[in-house]
mmCIF file of the N, C-alpha and C atoms, coordinates in Angstrom:
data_MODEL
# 
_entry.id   MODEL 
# 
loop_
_atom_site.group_PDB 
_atom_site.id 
_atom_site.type_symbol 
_atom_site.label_atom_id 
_atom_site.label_alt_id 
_atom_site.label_comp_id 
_atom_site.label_asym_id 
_atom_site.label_entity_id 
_atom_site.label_seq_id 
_atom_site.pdbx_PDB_ins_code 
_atom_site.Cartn_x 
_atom_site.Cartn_y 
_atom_site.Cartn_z 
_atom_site.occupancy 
_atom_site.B_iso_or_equiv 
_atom_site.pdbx_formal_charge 
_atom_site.auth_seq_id 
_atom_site.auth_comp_id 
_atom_site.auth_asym_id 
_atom_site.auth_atom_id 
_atom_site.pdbx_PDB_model_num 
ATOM 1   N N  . UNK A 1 1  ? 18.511  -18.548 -8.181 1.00 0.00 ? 1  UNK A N  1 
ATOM 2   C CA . UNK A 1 1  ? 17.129  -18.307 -8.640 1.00 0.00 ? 1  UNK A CA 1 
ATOM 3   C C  . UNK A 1 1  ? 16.198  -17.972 -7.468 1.00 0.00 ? 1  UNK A C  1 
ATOM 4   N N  . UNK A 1 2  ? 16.304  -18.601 -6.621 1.00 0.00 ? 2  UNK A N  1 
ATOM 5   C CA . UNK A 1 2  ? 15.453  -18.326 -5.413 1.00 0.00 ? 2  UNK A CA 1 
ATOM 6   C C  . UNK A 1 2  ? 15.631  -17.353 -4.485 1.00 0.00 ? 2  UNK A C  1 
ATOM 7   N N  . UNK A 1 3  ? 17.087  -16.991 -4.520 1.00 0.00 ? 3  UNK A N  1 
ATOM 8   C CA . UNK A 1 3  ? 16.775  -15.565 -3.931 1.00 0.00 ? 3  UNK A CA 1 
ATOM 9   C C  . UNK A 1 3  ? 16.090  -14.408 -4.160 1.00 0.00 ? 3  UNK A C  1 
ATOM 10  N N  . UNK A 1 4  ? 16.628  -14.497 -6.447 1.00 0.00 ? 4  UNK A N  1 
ATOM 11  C CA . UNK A 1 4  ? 15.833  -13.475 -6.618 1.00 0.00 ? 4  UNK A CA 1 
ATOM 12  C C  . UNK A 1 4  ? 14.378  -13.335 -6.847 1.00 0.00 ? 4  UNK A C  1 
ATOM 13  N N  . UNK A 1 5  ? 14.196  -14.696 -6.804 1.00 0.00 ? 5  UNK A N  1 
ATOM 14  C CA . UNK A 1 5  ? 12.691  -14.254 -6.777 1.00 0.00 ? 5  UNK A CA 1 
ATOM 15  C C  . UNK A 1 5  ? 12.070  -13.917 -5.414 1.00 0.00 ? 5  UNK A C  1 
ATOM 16  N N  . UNK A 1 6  ? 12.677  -14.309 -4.107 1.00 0.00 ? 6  UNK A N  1 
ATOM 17  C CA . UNK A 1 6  ? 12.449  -13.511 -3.026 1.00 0.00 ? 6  UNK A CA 1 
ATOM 18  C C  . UNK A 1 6  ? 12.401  -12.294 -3.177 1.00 0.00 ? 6  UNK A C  1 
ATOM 19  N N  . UNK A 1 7  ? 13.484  -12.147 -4.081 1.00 0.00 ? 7  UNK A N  1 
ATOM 20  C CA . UNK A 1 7  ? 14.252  -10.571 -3.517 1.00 0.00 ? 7  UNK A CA 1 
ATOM 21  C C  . UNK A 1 7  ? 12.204  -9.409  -4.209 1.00 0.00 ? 7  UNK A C  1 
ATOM 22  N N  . UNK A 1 8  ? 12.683  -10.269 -5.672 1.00 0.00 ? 8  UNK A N  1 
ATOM 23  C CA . UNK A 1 8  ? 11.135  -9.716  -6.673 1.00 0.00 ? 8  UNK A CA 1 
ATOM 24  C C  . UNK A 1 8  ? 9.927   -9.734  -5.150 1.00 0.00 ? 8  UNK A C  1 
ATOM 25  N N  . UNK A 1 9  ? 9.512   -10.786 -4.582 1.00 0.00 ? 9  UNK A N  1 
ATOM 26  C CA . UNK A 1 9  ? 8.190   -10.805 -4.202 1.00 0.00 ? 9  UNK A CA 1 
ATOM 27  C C  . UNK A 1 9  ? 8.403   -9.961  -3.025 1.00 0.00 ? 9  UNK A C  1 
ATOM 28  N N  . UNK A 1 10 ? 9.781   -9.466  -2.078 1.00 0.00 ? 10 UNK A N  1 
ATOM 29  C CA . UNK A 1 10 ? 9.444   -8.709  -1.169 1.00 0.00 ? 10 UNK A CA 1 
ATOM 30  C C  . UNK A 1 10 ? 8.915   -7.162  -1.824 1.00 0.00 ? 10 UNK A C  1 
ATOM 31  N N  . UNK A 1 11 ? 9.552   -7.317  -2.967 1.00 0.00 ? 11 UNK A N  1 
ATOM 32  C CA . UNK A 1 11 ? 9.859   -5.429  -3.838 1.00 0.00 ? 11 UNK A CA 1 
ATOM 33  C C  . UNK A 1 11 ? 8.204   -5.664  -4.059 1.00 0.00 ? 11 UNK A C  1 
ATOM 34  N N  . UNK A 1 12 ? 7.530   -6.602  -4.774 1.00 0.00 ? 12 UNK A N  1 
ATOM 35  C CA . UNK A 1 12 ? 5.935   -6.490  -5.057 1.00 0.00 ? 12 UNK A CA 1 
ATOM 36  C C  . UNK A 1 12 ? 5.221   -6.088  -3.442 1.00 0.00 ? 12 UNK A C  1 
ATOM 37  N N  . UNK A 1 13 ? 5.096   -6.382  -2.510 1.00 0.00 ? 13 UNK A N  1 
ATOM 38  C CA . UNK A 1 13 ? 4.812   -6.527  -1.166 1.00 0.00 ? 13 UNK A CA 1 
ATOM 39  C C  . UNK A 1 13 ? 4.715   -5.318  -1.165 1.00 0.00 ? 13 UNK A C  1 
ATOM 40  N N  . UNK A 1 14 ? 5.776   -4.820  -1.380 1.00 0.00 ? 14 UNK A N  1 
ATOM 41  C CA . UNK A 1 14 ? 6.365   -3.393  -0.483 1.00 0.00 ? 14 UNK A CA 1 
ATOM 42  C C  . UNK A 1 14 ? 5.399   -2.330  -1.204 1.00 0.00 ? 14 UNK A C  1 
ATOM 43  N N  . UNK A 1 15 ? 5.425   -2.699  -2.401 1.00 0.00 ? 15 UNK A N  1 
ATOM 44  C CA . UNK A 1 15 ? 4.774   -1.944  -3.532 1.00 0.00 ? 15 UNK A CA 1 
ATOM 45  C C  . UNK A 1 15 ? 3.210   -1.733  -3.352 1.00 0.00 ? 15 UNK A C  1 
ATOM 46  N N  . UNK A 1 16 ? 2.452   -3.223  -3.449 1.00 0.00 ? 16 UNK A N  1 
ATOM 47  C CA . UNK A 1 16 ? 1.164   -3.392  -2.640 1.00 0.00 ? 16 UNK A CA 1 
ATOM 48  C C  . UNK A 1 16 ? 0.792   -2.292  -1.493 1.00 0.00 ? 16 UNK A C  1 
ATOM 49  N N  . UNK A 1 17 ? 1.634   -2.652  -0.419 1.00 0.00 ? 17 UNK A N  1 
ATOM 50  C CA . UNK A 1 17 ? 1.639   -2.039  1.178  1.00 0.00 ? 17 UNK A CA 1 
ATOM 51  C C  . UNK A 1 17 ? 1.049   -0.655  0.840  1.00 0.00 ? 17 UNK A C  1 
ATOM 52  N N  . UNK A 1 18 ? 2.081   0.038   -0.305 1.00 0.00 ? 18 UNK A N  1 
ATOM 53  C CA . UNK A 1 18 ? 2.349   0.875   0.029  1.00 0.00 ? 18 UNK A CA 1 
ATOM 54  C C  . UNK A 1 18 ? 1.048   1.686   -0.648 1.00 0.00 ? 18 UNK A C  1 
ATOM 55  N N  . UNK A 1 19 ? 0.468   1.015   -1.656 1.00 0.00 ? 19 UNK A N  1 
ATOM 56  C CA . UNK A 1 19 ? -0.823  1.728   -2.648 1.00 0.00 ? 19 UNK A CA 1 
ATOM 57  C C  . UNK A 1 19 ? -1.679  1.290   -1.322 1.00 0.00 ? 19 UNK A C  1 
ATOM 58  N N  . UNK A 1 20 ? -1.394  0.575   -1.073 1.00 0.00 ? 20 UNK A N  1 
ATOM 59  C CA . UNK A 1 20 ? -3.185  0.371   -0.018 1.00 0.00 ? 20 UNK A CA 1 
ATOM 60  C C  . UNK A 1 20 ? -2.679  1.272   1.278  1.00 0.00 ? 20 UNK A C  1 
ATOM 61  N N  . UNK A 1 21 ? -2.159  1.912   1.740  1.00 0.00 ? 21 UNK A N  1 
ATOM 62  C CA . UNK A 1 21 ? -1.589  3.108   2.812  1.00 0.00 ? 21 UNK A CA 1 
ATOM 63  C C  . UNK A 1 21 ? -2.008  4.087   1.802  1.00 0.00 ? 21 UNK A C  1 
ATOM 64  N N  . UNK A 1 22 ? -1.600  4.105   0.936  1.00 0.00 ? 22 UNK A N  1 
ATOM 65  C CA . UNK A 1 22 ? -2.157  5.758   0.204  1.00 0.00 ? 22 UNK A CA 1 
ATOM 66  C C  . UNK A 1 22 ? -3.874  5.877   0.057  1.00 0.00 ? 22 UNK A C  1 
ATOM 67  N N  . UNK A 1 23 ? -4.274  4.425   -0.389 1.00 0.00 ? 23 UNK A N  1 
ATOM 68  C CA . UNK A 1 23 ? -5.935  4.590   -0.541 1.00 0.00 ? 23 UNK A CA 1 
ATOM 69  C C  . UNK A 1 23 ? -6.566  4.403   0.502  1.00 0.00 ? 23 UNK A C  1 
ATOM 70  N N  . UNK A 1 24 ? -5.670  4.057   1.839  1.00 0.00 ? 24 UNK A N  1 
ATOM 71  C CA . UNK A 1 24 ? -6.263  4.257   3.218  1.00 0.00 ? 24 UNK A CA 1 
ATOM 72  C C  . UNK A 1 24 ? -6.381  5.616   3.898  1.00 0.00 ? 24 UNK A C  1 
ATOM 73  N N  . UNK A 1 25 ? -4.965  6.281   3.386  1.00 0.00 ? 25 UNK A N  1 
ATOM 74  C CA . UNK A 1 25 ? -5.002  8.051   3.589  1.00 0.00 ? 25 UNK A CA 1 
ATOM 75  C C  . UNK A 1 25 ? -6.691  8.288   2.902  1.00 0.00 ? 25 UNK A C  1 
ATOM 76  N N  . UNK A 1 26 ? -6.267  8.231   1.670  1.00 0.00 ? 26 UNK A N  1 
ATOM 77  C CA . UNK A 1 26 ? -7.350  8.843   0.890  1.00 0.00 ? 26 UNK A CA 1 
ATOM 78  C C  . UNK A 1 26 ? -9.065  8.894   1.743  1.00 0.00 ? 26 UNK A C  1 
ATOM 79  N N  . UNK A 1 27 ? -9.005  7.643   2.259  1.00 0.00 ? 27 UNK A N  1 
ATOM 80  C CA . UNK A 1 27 ? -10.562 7.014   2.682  1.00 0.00 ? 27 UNK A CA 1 
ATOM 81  C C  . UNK A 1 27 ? -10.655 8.112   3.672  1.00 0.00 ? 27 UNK A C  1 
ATOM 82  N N  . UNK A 1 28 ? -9.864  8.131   4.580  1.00 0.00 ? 28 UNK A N  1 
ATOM 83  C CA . UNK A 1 28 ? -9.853  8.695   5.947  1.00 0.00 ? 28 UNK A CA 1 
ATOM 84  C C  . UNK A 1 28 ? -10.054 10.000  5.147  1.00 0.00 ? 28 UNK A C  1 
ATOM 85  N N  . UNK A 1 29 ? -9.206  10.809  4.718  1.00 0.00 ? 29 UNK A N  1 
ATOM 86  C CA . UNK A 1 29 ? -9.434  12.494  4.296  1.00 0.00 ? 29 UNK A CA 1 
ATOM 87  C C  . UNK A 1 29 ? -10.951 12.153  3.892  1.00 0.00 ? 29 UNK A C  1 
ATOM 88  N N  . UNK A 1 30 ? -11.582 11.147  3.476  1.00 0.00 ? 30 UNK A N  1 
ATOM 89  C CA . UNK A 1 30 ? -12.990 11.469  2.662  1.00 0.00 ? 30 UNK A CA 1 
ATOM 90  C C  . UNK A 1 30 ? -13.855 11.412  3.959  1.00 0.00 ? 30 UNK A C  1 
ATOM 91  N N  . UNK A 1 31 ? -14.207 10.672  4.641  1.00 0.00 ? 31 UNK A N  1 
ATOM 92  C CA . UNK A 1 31 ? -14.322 10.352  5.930  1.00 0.00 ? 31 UNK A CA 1 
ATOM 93  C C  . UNK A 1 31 ? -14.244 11.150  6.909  1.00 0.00 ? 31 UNK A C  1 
ATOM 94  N N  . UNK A 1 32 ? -13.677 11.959  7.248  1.00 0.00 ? 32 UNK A N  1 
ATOM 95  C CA . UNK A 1 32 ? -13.075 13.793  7.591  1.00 0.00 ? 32 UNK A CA 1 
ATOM 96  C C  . UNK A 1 32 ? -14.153 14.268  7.243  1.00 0.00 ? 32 UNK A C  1 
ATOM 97  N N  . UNK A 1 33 ? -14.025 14.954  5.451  1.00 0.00 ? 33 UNK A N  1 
ATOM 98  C CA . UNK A 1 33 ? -14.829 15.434  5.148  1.00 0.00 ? 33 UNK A CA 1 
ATOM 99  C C  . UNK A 1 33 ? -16.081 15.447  5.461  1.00 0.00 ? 33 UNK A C  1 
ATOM 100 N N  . UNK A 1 34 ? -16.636 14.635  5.581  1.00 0.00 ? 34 UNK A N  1 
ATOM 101 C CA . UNK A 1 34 ? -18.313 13.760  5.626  1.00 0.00 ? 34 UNK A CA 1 
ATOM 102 C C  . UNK A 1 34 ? -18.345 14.451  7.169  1.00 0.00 ? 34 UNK A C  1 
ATOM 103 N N  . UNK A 1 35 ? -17.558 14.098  8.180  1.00 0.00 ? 35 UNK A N  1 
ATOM 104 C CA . UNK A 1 35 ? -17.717 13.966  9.136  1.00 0.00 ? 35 UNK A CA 1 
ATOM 105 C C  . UNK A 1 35 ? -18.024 15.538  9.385  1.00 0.00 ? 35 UNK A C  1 
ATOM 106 N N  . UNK A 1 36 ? -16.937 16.163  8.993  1.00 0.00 ? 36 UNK A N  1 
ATOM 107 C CA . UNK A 1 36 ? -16.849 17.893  8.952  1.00 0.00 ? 36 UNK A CA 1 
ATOM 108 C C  . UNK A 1 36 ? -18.915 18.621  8.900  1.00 0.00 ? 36 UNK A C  1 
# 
């Protein structure tokens, strides 16, 4: 049992990480813009 729920909370993590890297791209391209 406890592995897999490791195994679950690293896969959520990864998942997290990875939307907040895309809406950090996003900020920066807007941020660019403005700056442009």
């Amino acid at each position: 049992m406890r592995r897999t729920l490791r195994r679950l909370r690293i896969r959520l993590v990864r998942r997290v990480t990875r939307q907040i890297r895309l809406e950090l791209k996003q900020l920066e391209r807007q941020t660019d813009l403005t700056l442009d």
